[in-house]
Kinemage of the C-alpha trace (Angstrom):
@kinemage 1
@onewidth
@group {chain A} dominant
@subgroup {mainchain}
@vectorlist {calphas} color= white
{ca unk a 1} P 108.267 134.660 128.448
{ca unk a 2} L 110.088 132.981 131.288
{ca unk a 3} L 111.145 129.346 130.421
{ca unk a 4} L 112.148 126.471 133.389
{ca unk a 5} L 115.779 126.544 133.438
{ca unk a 6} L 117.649 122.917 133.784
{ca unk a 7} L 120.749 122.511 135.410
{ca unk a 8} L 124.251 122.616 132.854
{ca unk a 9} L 124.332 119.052 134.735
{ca unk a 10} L 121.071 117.692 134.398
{ca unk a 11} L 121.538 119.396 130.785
{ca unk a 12} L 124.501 117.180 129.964
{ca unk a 13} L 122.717 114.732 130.990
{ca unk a 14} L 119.455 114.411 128.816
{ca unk a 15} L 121.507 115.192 125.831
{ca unk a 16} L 123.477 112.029 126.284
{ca unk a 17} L 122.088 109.407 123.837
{ca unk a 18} L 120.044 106.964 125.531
{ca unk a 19} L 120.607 102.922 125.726
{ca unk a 20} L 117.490 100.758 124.893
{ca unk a 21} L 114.274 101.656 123.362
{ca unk a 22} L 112.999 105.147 123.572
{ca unk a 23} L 109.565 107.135 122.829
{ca unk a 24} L 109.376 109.472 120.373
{ca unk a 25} L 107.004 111.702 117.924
{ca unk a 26} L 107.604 112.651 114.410
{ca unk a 27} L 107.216 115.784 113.310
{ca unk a 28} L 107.645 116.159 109.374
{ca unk a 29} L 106.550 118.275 106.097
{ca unk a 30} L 105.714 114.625 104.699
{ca unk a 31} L 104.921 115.417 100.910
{ca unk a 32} L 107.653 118.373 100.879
{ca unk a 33} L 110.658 116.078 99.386
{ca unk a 34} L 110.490 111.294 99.758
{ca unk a 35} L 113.188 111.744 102.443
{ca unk a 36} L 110.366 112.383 104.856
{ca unk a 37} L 108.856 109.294 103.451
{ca unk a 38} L 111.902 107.493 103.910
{ca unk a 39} L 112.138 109.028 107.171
{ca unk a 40} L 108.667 107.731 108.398
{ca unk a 41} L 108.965 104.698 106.917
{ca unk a 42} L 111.778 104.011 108.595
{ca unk a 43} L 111.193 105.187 112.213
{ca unk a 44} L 107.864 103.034 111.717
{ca unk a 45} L 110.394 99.840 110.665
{ca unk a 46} L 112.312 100.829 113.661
{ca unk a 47} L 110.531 98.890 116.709
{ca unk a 48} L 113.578 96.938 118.587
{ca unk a 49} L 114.740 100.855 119.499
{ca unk a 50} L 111.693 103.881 118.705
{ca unk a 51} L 108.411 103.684 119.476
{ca unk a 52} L 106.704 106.295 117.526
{ca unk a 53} L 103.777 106.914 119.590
{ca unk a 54} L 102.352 110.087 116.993
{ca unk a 55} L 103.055 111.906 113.721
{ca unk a 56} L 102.518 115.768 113.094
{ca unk a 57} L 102.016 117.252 109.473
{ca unk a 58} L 103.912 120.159 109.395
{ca unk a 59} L 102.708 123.130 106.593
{ca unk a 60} L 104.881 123.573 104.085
{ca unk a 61} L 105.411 126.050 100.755
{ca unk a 62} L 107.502 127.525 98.279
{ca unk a 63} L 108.030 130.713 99.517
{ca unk a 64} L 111.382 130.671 101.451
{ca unk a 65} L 113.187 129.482 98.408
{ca unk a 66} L 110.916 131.830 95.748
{ca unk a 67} L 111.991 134.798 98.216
{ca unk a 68} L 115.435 134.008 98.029
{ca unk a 69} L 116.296 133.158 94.251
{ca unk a 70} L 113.570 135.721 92.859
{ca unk a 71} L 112.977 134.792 89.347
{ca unk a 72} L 116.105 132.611 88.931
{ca unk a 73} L 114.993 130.103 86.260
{ca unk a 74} L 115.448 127.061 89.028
{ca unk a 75} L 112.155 124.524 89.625
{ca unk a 76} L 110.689 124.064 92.819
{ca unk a 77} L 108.534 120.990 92.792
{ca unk a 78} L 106.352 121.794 95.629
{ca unk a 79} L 103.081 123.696 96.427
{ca unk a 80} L 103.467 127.479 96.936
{ca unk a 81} L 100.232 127.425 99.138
{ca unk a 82} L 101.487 126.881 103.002
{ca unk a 83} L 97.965 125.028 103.995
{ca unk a 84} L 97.811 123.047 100.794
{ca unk a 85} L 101.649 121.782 101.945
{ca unk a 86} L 99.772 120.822 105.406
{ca unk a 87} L 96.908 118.798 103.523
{ca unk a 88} L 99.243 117.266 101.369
{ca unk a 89} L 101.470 116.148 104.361
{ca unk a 90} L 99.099 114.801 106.619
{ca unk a 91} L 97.763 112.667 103.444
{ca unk a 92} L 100.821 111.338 102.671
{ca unk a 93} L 101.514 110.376 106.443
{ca unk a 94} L 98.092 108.037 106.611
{ca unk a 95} L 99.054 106.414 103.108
{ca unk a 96} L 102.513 105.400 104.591
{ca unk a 97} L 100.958 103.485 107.479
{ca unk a 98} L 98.249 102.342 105.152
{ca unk a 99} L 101.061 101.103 103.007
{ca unk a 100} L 103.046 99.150 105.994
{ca unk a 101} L 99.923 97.700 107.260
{ca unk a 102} L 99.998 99.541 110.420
{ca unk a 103} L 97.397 101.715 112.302
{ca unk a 104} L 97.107 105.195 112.369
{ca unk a 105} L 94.581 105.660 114.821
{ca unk a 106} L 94.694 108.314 117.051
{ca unk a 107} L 98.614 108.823 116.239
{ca unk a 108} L 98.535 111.339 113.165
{ca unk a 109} L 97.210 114.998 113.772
{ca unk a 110} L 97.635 117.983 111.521
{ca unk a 111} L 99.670 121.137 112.479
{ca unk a 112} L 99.548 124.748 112.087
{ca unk a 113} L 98.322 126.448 109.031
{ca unk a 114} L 100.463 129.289 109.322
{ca unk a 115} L 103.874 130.588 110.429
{ca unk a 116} L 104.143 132.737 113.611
{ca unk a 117} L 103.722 136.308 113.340
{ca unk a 118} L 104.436 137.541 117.344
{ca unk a 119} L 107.430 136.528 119.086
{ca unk a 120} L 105.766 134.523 121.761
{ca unk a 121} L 102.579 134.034 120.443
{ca unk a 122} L 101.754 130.272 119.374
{ca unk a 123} L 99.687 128.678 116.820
{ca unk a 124} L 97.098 126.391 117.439
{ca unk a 125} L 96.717 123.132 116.406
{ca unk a 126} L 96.295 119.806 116.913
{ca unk a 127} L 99.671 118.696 116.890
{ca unk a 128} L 100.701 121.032 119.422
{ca unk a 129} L 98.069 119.910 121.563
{ca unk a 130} L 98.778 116.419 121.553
{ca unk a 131} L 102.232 117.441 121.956
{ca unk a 132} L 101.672 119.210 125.132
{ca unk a 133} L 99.889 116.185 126.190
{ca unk a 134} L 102.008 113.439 125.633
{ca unk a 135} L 105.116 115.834 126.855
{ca unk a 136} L 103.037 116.166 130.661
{ca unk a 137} L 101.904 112.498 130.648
{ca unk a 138} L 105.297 110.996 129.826
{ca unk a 139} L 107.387 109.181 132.332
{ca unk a 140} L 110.461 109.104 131.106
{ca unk a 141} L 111.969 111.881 128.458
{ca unk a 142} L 109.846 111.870 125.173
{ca unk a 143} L 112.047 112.649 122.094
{ca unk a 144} L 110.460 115.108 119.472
{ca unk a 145} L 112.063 114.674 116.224
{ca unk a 146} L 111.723 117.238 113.854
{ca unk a 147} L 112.770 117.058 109.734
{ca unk a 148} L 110.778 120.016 108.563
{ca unk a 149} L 110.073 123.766 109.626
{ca unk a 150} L 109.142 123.703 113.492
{ca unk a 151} L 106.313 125.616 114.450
{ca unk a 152} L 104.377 122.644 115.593
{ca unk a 153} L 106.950 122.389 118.586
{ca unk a 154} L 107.193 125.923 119.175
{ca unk a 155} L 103.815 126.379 119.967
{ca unk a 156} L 103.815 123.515 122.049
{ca unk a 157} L 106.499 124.835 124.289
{ca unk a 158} L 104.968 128.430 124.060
{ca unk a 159} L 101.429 126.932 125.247
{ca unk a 160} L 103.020 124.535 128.240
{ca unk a 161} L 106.965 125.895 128.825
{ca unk a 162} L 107.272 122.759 131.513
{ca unk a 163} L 107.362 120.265 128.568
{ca unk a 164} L 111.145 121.720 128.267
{ca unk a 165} L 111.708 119.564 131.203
{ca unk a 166} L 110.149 116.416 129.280
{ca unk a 167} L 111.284 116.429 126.395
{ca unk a 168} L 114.412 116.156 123.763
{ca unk a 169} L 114.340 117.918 120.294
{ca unk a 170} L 115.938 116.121 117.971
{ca unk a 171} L 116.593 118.378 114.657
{ca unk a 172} L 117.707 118.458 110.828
{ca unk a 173} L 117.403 122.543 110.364
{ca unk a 174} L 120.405 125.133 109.857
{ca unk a 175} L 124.213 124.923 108.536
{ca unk a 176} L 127.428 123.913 110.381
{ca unk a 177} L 128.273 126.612 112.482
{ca unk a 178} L 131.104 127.826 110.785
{ca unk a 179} L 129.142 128.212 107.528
{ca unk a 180} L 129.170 131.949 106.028
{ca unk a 181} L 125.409 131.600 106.667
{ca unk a 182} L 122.757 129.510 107.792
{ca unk a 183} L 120.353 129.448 105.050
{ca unk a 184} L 117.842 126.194 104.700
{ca unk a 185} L 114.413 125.236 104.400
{ca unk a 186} L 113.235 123.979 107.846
{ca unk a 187} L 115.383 126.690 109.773
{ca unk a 188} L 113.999 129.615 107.551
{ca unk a 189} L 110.785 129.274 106.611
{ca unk a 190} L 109.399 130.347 110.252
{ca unk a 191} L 112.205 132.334 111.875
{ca unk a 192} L 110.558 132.981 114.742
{ca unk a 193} L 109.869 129.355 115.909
{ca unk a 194} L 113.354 128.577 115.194
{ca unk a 195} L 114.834 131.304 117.224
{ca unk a 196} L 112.189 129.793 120.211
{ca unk a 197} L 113.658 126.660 119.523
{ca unk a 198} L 117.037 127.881 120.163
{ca unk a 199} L 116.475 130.607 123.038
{ca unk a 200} L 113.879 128.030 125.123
{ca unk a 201} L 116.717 126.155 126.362
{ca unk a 202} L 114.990 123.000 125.611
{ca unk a 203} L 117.585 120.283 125.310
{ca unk a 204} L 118.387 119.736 121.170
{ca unk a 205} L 120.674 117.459 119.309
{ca unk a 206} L 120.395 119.763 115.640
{ca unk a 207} L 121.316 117.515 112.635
{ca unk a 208} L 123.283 120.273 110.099
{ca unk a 209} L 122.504 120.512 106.581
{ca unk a 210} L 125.195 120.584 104.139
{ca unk a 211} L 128.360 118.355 105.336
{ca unk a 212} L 126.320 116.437 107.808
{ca unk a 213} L 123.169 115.457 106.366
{ca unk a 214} L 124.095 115.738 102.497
{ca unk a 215} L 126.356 112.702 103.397
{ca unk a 216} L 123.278 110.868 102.631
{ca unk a 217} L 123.103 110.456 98.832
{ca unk a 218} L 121.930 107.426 97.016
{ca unk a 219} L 121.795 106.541 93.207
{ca unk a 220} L 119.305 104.465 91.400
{ca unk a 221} L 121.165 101.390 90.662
{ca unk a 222} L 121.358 101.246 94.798
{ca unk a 223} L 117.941 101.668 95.214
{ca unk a 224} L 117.251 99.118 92.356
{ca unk a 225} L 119.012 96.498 94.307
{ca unk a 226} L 118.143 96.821 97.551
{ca unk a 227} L 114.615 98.571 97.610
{ca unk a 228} L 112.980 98.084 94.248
{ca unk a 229} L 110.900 95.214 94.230
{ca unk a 230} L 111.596 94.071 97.863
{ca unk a 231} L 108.224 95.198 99.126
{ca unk a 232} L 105.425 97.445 98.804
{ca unk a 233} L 107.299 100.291 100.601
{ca unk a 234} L 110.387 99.810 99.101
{ca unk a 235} L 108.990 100.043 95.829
{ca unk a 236} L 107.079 102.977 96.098
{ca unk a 237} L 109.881 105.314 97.513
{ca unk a 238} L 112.470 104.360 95.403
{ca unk a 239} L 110.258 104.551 91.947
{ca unk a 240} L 109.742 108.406 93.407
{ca unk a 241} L 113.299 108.789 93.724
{ca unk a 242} L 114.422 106.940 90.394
{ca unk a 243} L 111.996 108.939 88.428
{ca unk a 244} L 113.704 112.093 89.595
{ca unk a 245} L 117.516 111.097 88.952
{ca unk a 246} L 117.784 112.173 85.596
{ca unk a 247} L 121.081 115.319 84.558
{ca unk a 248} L 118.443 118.194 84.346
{ca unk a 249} L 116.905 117.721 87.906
{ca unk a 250} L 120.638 116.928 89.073
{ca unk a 251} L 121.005 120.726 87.257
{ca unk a 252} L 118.180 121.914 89.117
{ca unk a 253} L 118.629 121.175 92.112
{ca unk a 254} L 123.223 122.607 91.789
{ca unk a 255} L 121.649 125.926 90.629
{ca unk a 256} L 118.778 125.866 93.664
{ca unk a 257} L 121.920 124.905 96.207
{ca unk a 258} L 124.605 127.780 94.867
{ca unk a 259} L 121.762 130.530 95.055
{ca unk a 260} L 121.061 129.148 98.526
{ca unk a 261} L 122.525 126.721 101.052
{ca unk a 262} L 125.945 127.451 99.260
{ca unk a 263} L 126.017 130.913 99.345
{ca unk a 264} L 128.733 132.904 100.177
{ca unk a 265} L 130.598 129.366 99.885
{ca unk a 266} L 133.208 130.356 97.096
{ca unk a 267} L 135.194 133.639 97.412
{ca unk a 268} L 136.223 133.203 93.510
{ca unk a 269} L 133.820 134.223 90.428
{ca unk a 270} L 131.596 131.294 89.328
{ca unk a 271} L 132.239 132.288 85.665
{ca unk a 272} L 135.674 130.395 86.369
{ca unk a 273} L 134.028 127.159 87.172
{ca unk a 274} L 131.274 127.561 84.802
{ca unk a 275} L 133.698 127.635 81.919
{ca unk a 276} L 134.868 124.286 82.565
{ca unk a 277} L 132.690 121.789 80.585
{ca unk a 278} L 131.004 118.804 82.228
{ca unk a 279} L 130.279 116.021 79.868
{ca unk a 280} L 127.524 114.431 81.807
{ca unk a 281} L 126.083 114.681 85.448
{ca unk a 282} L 126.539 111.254 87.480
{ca unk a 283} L 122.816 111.625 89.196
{ca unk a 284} L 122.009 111.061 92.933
{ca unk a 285} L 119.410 111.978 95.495
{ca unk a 286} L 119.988 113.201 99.293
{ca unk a 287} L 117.735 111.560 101.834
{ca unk a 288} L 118.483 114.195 104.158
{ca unk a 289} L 115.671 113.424 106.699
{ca unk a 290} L 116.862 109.921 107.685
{ca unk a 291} L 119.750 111.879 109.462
{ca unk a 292} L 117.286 111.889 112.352
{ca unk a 293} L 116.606 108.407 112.211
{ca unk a 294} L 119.341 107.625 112.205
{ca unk a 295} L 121.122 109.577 115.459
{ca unk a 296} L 118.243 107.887 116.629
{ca unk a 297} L 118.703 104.471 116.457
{ca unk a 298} L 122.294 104.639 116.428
{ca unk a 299} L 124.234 107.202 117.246
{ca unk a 300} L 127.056 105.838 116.754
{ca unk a 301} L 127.044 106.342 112.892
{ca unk a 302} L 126.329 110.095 114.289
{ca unk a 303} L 129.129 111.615 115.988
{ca unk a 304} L 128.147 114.406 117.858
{ca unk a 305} L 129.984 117.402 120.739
{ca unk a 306} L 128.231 119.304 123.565
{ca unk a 307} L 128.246 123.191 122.188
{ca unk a 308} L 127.017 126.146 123.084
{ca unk a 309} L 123.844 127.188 121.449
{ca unk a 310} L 124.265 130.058 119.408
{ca unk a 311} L 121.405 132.689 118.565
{ca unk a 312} L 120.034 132.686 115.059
{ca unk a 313} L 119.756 136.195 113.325
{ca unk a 314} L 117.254 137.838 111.362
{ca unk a 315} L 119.388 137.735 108.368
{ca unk a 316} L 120.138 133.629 109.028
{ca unk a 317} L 123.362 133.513 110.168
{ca unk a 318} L 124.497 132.252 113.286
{ca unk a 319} L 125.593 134.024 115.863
{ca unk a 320} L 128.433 132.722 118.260
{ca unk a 321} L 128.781 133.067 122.037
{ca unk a 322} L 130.256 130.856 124.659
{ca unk a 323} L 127.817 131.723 127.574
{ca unk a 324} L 124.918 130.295 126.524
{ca unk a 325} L 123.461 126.539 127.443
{ca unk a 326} L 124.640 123.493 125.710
{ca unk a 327} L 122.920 121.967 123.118
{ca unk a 328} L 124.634 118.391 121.138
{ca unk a 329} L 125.829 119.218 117.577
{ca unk a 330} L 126.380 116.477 114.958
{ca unk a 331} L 129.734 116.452 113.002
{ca unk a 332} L 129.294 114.047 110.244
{ca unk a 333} L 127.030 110.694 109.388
{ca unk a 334} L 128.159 107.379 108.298
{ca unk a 335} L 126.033 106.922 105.504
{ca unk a 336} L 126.931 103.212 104.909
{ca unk a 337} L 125.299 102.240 108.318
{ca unk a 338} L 122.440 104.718 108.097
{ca unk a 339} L 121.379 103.207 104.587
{ca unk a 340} L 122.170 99.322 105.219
{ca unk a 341} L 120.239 99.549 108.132
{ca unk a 342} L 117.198 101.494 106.439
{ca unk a 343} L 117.624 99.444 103.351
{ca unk a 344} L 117.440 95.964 105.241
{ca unk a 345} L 114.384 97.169 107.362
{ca unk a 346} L 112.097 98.786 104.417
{ca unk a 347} L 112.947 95.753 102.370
{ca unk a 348} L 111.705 93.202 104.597
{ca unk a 349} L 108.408 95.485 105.572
């Protein structure tokens, strides 16, 4: 398929970040993990700079990380049926604006209830309708944020390629790009819309993983004083989050990372580290999908380089070359403003 092609200086262009409000949908595996709770929450809290003018449920399911670890004795809360993930998401999307009083009316619309299967060959749904819609009918660049696996947005550029000259992807999937690999959820789970993604030439800012977003941890006793209590919101994500801050999910969830995002990490034997005792784990939670937000809003607490994009493999690793188009790359994330700024907003809701 032939995509539109945008200048390398009209390129550098739309991936500068923007001054003054912008408009923007969400797309996001809602129910998968409470940062895309947070993350909705807090785009929604976000007026004086995002105007969120729809939500898509993206599918979700165990499957990526039952593939990789086997029968590893390492929980994974989460549905292992990809539609069910969908169902739940969309759900949980209408109870968070239910819960901040807001309307959801004609803004929320389900996604695809599959993965591709051709390269080139969408899936239908009604997200990537509506994207397609609001991408043609927009004025000024629309910026797509996405925090889970990205077919939605694939299909949308698959079905309408001009929307590449509409729109900005905003994106938490993948590793650093000098990471041995780049295993993770929303980059793995449907290669083949990722590799779109990345071969469409459609401006992207992608958000990294490990390093970047895993800056974003939080502990109970901060959620207890700045969330807990403070309003409806507030006190329904961080009960979800306290609840699960306890040494053997903290376990869980080392083992799940070193048989995954951290592999090939280490070039020494992990019976060396495992033989040093740890009296107790000091429990906290990453909120990885705020990361978007929060480029978002500011990016300031973001900092971020013009690179080129490199192709993703089969095998999900990246592949490095210098000739291809430019896509923005954030470094690192200043949790401290990220979280006062989320924390001050959902408190107040």
């Amino acid at each position: 398929m032939k995509f539109p092609e945008i200048s390398p200086e009209e390129r550098v262009r739309r991936l500068m970040p923007r001054i003054g409000k912008v408009h923007m949908v969400l797309d996001t595996d809602t129910y998968n993990e409470v940062d895309d709770q947070f993350a909705l929450s807090y785009a929604l809290c976000s007026p004086e700079k995002l105007c969120l003018d729809a939500v898509y449920a993206a599918p979700f399911s165990s499957a990526f990380f039952s593939k990789l670890i086997g029968n590893d004795n390492v929980g994974i809360p989460m549905t292992n049926v990809l539609q069910e993930g969908l169902e739940l998401s969309y759900q949980e999307i209408l109870k968070i604006y239910r819960m901040l009083g807001m309307s959801s009316e004609g803004k929320v619309f389900r996604g695809s209830g599959s993965y591709m299967t051709e390269p080139g060959k969408p899936v239908e749904s009604d997200a990537a309708h509506d994207l397609v819609k609001r991408a043609m009918a927009a004025e000024d660049l629309l910026y797509v944020v996405s925090i889970g696996e990205i077919t939605n947005i694939a299909s949308a550029i698959l079905m309408e390629p001009r929307i590449i000259d509409k729109i900005v992807i905003v994106w938490l999937g993948g590793q650093p790009l000098y990471w041995p690999q780049t295993i993770e959820f929303n980059i793995g789970q449907d290669i083949l819309a990722s590799q779109t993604i990345l071969d469409s030439g459609v401006p992207l800012v992608l958000v990294p993983c490990m390093t970047v977003a895993s800056q974003l941890t939080t502990t109970a006793a901060e959620l207890k004083k700045n969330l807990n209590g403070k309003s409806e919101i507030g006190t329904y994500l961080s009960k979800i989050v306290i609840s699960q801050l306890n040494e053997e999910s903290a376990n869980g969830m080392l083992s799940l990372l070193r048989k995954t995002y951290l592999r090939d990490v280490q070039d020494y034997d992990q019976l060396i580290t495992e033989g040093t005792p740890i009296s107790r784990m000091a429990c906290s939670r990453i909120i990885w999908d705020i990361s978007t937000i929060g480029y978002m809003i500011n990016p300031n607490w973001c900092p971020s380089t013009l690179v080129s994009t490199p192709w993703l493999t089969q095998d999900l690793t990246w592949k490095l070359t210098p000739e291809r188009h430019l896509m923005r790359l954030c470094h690192f994330i200043y949790r401290d403003g990220v979280f006062g700024d989320m924390f001050d907003k959902l408190s107040k809701a």
